[in-house]
Structures are given as structure tokens and as C-alpha cells.
PABADREN-903027 format. One record per residue (C-alpha): x, y, z; residue in three letters; chain; residue number from 1. Coordinates in Angstrom, 1 decimal, always signed. Example, Ala and Ser with C-alpha at 12.3 -4.5 7.8 and 13.67 -1.06 7.14 Angstrom:
// PABADREN-903027
+--------+--------+--------+------+------+-----+
|     c1 |     c2 |     c3 | code | unit | pos |
+--------+--------+--------+------+------+-----+
|  +12.3 |   -4.5 |   +7.8 |  Ala |    A |   1 |
|  +13.7 |   -1.1 |   +7.1 |  Ser |    A |   2 |
+--------+--------+--------+------+------+-----+
This chain:
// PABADREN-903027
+--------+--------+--------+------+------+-----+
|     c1 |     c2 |     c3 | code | unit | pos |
+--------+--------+--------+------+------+-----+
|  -59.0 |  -99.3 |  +31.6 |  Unk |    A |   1 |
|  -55.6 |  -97.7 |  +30.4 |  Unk |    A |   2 |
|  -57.2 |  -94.5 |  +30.9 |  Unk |    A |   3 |
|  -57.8 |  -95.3 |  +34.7 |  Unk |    A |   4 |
|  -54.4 |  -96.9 |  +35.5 |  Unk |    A |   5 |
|  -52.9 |  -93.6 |  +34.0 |  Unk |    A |   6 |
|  -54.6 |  -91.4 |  +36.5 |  Unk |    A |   7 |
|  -54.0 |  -93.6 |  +39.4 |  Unk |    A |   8 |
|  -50.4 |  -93.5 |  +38.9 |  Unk |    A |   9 |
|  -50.1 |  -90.2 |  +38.4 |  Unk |    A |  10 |
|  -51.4 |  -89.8 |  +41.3 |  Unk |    A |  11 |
|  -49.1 |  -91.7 |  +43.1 |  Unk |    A |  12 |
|  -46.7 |  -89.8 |  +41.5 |  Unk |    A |  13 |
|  -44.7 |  -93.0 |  +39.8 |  Unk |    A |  14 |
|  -43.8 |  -93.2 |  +36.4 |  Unk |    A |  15 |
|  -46.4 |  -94.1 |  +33.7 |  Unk |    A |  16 |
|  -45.8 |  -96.6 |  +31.4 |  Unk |    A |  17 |
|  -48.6 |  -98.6 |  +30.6 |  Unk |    A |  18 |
|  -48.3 | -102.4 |  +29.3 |  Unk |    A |  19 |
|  -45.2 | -102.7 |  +31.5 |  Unk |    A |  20 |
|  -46.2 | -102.6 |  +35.2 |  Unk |    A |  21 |
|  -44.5 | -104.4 |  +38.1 |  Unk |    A |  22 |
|  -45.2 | -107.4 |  +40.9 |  Unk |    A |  23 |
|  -44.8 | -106.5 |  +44.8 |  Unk |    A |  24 |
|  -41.4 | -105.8 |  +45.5 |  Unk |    A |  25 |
|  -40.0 | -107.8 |  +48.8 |  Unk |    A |  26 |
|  -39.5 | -105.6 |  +51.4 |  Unk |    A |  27 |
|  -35.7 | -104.1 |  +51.5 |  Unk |    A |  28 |
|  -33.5 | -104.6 |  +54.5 |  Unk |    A |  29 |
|  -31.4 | -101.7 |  +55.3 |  Unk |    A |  30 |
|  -28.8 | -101.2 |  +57.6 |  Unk |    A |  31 |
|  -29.2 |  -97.7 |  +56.8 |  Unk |    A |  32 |
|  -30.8 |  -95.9 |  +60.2 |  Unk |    A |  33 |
|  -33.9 |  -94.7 |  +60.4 |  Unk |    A |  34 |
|  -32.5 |  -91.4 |  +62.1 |  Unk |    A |  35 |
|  -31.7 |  -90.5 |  +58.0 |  Unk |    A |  36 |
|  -35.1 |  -90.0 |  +57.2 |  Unk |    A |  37 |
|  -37.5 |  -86.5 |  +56.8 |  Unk |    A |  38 |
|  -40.8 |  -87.1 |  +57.4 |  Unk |    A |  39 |
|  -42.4 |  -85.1 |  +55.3 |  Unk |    A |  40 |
|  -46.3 |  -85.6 |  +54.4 |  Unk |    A |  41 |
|  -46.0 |  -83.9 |  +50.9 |  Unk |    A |  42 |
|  -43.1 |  -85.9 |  +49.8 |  Unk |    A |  43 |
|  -41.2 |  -89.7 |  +49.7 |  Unk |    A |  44 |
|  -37.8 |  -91.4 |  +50.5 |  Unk |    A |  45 |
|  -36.6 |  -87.6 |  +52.3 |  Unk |    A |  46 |
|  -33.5 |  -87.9 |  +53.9 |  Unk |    A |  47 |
|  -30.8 |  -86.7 |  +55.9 |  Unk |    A |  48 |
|  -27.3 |  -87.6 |  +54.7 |  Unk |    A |  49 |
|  -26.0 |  -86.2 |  +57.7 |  Unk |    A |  50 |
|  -24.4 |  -89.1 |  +60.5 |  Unk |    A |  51 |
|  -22.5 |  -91.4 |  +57.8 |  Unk |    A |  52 |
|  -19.2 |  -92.1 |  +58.7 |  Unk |    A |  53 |
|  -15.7 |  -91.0 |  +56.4 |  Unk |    A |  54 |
|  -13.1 |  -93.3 |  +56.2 |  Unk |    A |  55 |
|  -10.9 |  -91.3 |  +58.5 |  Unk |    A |  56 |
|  -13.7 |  -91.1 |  +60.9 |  Unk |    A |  57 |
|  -15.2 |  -88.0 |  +60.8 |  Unk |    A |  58 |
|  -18.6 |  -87.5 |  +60.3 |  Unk |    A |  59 |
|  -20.7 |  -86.2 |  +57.9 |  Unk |    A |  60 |
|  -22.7 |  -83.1 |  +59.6 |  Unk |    A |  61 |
|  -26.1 |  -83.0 |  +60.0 |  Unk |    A |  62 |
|  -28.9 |  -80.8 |  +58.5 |  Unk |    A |  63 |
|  -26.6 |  -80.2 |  +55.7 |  Unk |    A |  64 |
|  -27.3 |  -82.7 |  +52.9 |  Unk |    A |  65 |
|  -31.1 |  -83.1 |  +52.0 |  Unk |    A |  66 |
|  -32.1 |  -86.0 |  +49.4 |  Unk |    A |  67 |
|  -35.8 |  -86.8 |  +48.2 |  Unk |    A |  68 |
|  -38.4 |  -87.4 |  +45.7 |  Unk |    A |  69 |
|  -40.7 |  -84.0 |  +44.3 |  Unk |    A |  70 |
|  -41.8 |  -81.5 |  +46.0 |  Unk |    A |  71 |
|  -44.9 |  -80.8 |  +44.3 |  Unk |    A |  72 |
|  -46.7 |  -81.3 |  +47.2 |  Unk |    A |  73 |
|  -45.6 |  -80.2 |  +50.2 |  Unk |    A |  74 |
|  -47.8 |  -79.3 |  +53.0 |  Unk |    A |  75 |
|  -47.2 |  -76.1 |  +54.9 |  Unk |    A |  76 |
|  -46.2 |  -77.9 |  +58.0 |  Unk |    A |  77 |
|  -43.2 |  -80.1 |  +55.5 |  Unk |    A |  78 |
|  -42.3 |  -76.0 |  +54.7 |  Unk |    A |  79 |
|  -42.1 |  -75.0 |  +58.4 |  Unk |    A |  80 |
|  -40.1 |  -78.1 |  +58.9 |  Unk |    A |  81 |
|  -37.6 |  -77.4 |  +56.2 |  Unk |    A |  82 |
|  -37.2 |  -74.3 |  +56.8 |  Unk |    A |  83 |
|  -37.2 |  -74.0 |  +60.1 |  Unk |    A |  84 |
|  -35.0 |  -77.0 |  +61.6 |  Unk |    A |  85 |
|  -33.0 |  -77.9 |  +58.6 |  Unk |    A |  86 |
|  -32.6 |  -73.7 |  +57.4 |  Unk |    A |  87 |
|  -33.3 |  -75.1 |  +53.8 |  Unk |    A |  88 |
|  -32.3 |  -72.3 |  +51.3 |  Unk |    A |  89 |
|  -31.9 |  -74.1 |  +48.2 |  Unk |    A |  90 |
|  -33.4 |  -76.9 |  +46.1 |  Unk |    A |  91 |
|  -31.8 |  -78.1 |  +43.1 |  Unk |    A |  92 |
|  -34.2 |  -79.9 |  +40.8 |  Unk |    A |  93 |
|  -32.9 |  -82.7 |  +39.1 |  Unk |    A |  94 |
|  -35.9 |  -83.8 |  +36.7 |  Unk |    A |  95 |
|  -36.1 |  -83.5 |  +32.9 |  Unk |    A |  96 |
|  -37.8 |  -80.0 |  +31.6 |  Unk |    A |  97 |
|  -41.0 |  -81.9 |  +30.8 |  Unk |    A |  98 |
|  -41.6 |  -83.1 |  +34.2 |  Unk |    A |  99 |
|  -40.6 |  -80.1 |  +36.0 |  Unk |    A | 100 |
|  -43.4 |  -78.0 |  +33.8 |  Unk |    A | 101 |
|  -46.0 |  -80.7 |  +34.1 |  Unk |    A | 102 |
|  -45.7 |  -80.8 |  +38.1 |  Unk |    A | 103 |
|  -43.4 |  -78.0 |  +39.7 |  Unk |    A | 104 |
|  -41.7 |  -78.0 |  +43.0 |  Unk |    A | 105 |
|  -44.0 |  -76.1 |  +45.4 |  Unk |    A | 106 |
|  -42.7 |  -72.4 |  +46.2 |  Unk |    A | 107 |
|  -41.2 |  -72.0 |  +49.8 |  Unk |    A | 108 |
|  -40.5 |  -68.7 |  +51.4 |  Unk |    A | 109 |
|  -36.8 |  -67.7 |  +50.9 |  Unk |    A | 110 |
|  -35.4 |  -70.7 |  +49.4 |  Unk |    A | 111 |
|  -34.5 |  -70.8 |  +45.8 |  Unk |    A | 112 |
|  -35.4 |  -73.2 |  +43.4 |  Unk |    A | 113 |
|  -33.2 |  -74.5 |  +40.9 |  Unk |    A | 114 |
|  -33.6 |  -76.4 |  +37.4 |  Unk |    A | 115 |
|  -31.0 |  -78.9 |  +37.1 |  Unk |    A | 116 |
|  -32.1 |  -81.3 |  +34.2 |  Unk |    A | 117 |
|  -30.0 |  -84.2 |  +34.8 |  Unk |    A | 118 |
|  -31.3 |  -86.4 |  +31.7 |  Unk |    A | 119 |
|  -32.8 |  -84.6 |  +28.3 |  Unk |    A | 120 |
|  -36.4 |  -84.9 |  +27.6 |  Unk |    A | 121 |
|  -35.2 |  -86.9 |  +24.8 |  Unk |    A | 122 |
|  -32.5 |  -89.3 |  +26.8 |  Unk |    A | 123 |
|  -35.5 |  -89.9 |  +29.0 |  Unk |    A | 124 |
|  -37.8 |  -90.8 |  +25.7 |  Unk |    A | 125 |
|  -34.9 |  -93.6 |  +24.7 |  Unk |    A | 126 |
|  -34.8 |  -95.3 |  +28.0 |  Unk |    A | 127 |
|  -38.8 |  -95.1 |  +28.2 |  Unk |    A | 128 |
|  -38.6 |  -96.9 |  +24.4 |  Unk |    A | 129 |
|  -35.9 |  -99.6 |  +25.9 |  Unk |    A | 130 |
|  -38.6 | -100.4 |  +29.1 |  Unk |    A | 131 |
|  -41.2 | -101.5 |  +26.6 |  Unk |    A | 132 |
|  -39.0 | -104.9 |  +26.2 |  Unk |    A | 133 |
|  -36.5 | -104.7 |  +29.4 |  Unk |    A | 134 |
|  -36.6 | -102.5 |  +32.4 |  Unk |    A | 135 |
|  -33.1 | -103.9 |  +33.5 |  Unk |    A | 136 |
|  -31.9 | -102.6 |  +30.4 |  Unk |    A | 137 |
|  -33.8 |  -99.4 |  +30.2 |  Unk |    A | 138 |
|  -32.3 |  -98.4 |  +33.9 |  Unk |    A | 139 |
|  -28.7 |  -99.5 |  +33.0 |  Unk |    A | 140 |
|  -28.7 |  -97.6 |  +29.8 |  Unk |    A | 141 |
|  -30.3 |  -94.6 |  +32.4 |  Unk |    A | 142 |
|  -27.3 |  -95.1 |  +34.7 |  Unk |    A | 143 |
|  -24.5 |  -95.2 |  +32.1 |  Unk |    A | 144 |
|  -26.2 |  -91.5 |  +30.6 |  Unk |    A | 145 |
|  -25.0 |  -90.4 |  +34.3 |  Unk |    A | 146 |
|  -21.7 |  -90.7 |  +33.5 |  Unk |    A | 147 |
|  -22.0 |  -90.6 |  +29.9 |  Unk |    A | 148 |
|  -23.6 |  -87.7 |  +28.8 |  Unk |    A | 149 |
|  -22.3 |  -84.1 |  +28.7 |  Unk |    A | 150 |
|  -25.9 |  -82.3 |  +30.1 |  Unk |    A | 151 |
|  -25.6 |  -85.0 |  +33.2 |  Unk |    A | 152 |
|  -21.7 |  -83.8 |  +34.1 |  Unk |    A | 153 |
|  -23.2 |  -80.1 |  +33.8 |  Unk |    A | 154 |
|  -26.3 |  -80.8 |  +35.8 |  Unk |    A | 155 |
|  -23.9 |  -82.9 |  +38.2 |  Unk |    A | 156 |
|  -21.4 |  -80.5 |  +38.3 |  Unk |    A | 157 |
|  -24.1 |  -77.4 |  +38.9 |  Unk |    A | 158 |
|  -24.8 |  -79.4 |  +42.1 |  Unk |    A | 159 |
|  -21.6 |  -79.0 |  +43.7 |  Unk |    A | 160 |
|  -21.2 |  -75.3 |  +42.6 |  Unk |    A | 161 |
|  -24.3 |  -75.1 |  +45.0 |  Unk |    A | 162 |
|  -22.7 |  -77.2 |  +47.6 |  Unk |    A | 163 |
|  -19.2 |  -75.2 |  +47.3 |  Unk |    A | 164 |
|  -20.5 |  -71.9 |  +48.0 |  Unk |    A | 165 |
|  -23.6 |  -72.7 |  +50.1 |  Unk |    A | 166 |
|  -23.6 |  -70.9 |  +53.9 |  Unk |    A | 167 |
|  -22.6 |  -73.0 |  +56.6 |  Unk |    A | 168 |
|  -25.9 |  -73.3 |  +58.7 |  Unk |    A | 169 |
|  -28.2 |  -73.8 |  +55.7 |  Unk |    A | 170 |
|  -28.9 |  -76.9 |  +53.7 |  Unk |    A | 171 |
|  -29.1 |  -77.9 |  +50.5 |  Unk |    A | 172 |
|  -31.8 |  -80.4 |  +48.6 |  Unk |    A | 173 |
|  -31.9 |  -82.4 |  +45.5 |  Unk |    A | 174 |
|  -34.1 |  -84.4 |  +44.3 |  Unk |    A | 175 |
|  -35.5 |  -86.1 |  +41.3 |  Unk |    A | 176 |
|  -38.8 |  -87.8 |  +40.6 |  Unk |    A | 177 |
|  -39.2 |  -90.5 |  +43.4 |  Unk |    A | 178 |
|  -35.7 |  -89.7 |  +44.5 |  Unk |    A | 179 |
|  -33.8 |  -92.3 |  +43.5 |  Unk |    A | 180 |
|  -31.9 |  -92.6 |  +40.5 |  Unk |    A | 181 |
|  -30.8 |  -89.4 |  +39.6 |  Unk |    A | 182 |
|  -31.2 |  -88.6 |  +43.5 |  Unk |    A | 183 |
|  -29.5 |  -91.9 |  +44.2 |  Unk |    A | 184 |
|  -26.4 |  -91.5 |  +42.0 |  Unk |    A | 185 |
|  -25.9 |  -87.3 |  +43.1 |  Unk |    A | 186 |
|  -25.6 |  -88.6 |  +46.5 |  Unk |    A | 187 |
|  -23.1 |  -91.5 |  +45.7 |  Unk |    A | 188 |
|  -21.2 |  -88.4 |  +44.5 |  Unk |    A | 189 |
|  -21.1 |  -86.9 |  +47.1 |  Unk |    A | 190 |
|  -20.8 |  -89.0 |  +49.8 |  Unk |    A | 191 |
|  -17.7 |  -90.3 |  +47.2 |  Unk |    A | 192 |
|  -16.1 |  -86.5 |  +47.3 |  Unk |    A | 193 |
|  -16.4 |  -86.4 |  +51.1 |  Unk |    A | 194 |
|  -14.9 |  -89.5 |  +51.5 |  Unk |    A | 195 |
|  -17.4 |  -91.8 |  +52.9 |  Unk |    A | 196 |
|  -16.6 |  -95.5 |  +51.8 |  Unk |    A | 197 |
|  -18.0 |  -97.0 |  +48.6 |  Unk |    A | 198 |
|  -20.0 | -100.0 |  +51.3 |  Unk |    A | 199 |
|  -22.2 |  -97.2 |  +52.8 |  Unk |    A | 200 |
|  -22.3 |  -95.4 |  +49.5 |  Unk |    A | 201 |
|  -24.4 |  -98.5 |  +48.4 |  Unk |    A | 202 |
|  -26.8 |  -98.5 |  +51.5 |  Unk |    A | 203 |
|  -27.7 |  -95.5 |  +51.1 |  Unk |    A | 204 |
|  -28.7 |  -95.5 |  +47.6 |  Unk |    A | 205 |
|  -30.6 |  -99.2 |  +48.0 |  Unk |    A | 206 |
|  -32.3 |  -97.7 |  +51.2 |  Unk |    A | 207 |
|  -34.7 |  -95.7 |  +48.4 |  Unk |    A | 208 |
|  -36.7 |  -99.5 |  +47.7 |  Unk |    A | 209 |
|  -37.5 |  -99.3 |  +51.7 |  Unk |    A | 210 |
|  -38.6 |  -95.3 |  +51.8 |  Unk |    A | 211 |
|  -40.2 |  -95.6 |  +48.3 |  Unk |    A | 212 |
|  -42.0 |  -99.5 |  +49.5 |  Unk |    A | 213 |
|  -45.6 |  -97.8 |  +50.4 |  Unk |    A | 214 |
|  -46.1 |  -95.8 |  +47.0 |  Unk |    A | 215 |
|  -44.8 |  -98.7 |  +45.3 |  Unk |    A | 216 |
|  -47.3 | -101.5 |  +47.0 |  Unk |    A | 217 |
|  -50.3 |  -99.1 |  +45.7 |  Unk |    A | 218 |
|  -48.9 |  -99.0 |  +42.5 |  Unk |    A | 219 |
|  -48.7 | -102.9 |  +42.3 |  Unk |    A | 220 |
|  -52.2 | -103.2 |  +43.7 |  Unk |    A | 221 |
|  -53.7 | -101.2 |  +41.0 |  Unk |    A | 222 |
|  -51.9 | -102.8 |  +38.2 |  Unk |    A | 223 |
|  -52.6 | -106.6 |  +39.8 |  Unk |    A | 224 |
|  -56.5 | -105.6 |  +39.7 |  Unk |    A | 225 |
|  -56.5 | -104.7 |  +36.3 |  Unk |    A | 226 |
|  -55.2 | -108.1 |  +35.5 |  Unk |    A | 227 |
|  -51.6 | -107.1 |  +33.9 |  Unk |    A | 228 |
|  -49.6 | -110.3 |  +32.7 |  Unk |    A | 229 |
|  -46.7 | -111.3 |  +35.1 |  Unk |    A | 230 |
|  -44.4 | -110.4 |  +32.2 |  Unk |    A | 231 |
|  -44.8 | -106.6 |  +32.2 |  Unk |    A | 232 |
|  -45.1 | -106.7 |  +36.1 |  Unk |    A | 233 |
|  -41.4 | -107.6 |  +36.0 |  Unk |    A | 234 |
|  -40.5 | -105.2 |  +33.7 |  Unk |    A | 235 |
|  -42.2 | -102.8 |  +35.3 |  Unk |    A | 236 |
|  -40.4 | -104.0 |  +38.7 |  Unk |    A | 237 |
|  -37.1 | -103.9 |  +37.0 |  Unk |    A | 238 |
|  -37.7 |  -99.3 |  +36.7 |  Unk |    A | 239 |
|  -39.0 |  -98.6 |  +40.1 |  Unk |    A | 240 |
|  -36.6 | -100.7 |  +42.2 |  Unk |    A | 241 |
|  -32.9 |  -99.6 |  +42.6 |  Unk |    A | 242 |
|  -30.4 | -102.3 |  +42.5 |  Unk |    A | 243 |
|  -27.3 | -102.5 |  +42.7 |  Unk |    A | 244 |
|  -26.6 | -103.7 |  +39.5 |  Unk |    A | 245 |
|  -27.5 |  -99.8 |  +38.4 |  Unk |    A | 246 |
|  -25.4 |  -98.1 |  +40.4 |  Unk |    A | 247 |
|  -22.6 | -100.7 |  +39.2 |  Unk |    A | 248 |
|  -22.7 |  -99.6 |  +35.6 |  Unk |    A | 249 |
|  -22.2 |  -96.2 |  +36.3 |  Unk |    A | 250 |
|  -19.5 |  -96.9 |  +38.1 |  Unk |    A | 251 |
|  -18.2 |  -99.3 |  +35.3 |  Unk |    A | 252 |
|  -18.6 |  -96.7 |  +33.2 |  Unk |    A | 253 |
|  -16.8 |  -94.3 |  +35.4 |  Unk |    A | 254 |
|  -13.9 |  -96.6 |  +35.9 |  Unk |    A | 255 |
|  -13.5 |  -96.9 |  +31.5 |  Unk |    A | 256 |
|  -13.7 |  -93.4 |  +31.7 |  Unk |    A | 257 |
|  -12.5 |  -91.7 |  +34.3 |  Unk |    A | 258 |
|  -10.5 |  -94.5 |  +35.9 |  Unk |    A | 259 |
|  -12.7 |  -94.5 |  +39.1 |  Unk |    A | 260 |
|  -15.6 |  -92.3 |  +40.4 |  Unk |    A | 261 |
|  -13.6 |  -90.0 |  +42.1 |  Unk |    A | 262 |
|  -11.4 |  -89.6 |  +38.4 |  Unk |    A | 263 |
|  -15.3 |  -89.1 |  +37.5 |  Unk |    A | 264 |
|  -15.7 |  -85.7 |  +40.1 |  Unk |    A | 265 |
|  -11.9 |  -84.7 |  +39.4 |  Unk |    A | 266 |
|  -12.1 |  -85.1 |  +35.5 |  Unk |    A | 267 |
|  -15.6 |  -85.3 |  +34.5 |  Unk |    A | 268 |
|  -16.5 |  -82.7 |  +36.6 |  Unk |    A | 269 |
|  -14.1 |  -80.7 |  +37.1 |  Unk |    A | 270 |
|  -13.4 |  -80.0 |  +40.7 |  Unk |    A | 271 |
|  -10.2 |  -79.3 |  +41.9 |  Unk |    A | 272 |
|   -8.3 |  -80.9 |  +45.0 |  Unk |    A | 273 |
|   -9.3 |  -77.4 |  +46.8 |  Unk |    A | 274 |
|  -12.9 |  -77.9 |  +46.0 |  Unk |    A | 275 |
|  -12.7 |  -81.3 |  +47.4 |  Unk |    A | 276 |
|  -11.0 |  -80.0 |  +50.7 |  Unk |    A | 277 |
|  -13.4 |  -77.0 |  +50.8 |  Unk |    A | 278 |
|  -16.7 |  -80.3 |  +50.8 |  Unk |    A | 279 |
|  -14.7 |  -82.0 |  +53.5 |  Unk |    A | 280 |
|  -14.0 |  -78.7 |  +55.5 |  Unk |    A | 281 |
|  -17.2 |  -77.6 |  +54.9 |  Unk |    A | 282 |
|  -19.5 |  -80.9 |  +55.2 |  Unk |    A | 283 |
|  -17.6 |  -83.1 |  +57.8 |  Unk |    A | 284 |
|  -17.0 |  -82.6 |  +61.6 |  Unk |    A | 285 |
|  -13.4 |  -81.7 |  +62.9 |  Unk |    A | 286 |
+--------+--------+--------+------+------+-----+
């Protein structure tokens, strides 16, 4: 039986960890618009960050800012599309080296791919071991490693060197797993540098449990048929859902150590007040 839940959930591309699956997660109400999302066959929870609003008012510029899950299987038309309208030159992959061997980003004509382990095989390992007895826990411990953790300010901090020197009509993409943790917090940092308030910062990442709903509703199918104890569903529940109890501890653990998130991007970082001027010239309308 293990054998078949393994497969299935491969397949749907979720994270495996059998004996601690998940109950049907109630449908997420966003106020985040749908006009955000890429529809893309070959991939999940795509989106433009491009139309959110600064607190000054300006406006974060379309096209620019890509977000989504792997990219593993992308069609030819999700390519085209990418390519084409959003003049995608570079991806910057945010998975741990294991993952990125086992199932690598699909090559597309002229746009580089980048390895940008966020979390080390063996980071990943520890919060895996913490799941077996509390997902909650496993995630915030996951979160905290954002902040934490010198090889996540180096991955983090690799993004931005993308974004700093990247052309003005092409856009950039990152992306982790299903596209929401690692994903999510990458985007609260840079939605953070540009300025856009800490309110939307939050709808955005908690708009993943909406995009990410369809793969997870297979998931808890499969796992309800094999008879699973309501136990392990939660725990399971507690990994593949964002809440915003997650994204708070990274904060928190910002604010002890970098006095806010932004002290996070200045000191943890390492970008400048010209670098953050340069994102703001650069990503934001006039």
C-alpha cells in the first residue's frame, strides 16, 4: 500500500512523507486578484507579482516578477508563453540539491537556469524528522532556517543579484517545489524591498493554499482511500498549507535578529540603500 501512495504522490508532485498525510483543506479566500496568476499546464500556483500596490502608490510593473512551483514539466505551449509574453530569461531554482537532480527544471530556449539551494539536503532531512510528530512545528522550524541559516541569506541574497542586474524588458522566475514556502518567503522579500505593505505581503503568500487547492484535494483523496488515521492527516495538513503563523516566525526571527525584515535585506543580506533604490527604479512604475 505504502508503495502505491508513494508513486501517486510523486506524481502529483507533493512531498512524500508516508504515515503523516493530510484532511481536505477548506477552500482559501483570497483577496488576492485572479489577474496574478500564469496559467501554465506544466506547472502550479504561477504567478505574476506584477499590479500590487507600494505604499507611496506606485505600482509594481508587470511581466517582471515571476513566482511558481517546478518546472519539470512544462509543455511547449507554457515555454512559448513564457518566453514569448513575459520575455523570461532567467529562472532561479530554489530547491535543495536532491530534488533538483531527482526532477530538473525543463530546458527553455535562451533562458538560463539557476541552482539556488535555499535549504541543505540535510536542513530539509531535520524538518522531514520534526513532521513525523508535528507538521506545525516541522514548517516553523523550516521558516525560522530562512532567516536563520547562512546557505538561505546566500541563496536569498543570489536572488536579488539576479534581480539587480536583470534587463529591463525581461523577467525573472523563482520557484521552489509547489511554490510556496521558499517561493512564498523570496517574494515577501521582495515585495518588502520594493516597498509594498506587510498586509498584501501576507495575501500574497496565503494565496498559494487557493493556486495549490486542486493538487492538494487529489492528494487528500488518495490518502482518505487508503484509510490513513485522522491524526497524520493533520499533520500532514499542517506541511502543505501556508499559514500565516509561518510566515510570522520568520519574521519574529527577523525582528530578534535583524530588528525587522527590512534590517533582514539591509544586514542579513547585504544590500545597500542604492540596491534598494535601483529594485524600486527598476521594478515600480514612475
Amino acid at each position: 500500500m505504502k508503495k502505491i501512495l508513494t508513486s501517486l504522490m510523486m506524481a502529483l508532485g507533493l512531498a512524500v512523507g508516508l504515515g503523516v498525510p493530510m484532511t481536505q483543506p477548506a477552500p482559501l479566500m483570497t483577496t488576492v486578484q485572479a489577474s496574478h496568476q500564469i496559467k501554465l499546464r506544466g506547472t502550479n500556483n504561477a504567478r505574476d507579482l506584477g499590479g500590487y500596490q507600494t505604499a507611496t502608490k506606485q505600482t509594481v510593473k508587470p511581466r517582471l516578477l515571476l513566482r511558481s512551483a517546478k518546472l519539470a514539466h512544462l509543455t511547449a505551449s507554457d515555454k512559448r508563453l513564457l518566453t514569448h509574453q513575459y520575455h523570461l530569461k532567467t529562472v532561479v531554482d530554489l530547491r535543495t540539491p536532491a530534488v533538483i537532480k531527482a526532477t530538473p527544471d525543463a530546458t527553455i530556449p535562451s533562458v538560463k537556469l539557476m541552482k539556488n539551494p535555499v535549504v541543505s539536503d540535510n536542513t530539509m532531512a531535520s524538518v522531514n524528522r520534526v513532521a513525523q510528530t508535528s507538521g506545525s512545528r516541522s514548517m516553523i522550524k523550516l521558516y525560522q532556517s530562512f532567516v536563520t541559516t547562512q546557505q538561505a541569506r546566500h541563496a536569498y541574497r543570489q536572488l536579488f543579484e539576479q534581480l539587480l542586474k536583470a534587463p529591463s524588458n525581461h523577467a525573472i522566475l523563482w520557484h521552489c517545489s509547489e511554490g510556496k514556502d521558499r517561493t512564498g518567503f523570496a517574494s515577501a522579500l521582495v515585495l518588502t524591498a520594493l516597498g509594498v505593505p506587510k498586509k498584501t505581503v501576507y495575501q500574497d503568500y496565503l494565496a498559494s493554499n487557493h493556486y495549490n487547492h486542486g493538487l492538494i484535494s487529489q492528494q487528500v483523496s488518495a490518502m482518505k482511500h487508503h484509510g490513513y488515521s485522522n491524526g497524520a492527516i493533520t499533520r500532514k495538513q499542517d506541511t502543505l498549507l501556508v499559514k500565516k503563523s509561518y510566515l510570522d516566525a520568520a519574521y519574529q526571527a527577523a525582528d530578534k535578529k535583524y530588528g525587522s525584515l527590512t534590517g533582514y535585506l539591509t544586514k542579513g543580506l547585504g544590500l545597500s540603500a542604492s540596491d534598494l533604490a535601483q529594485l524600486k527604479q527598476h521594478y515600480l512604475t514612475k
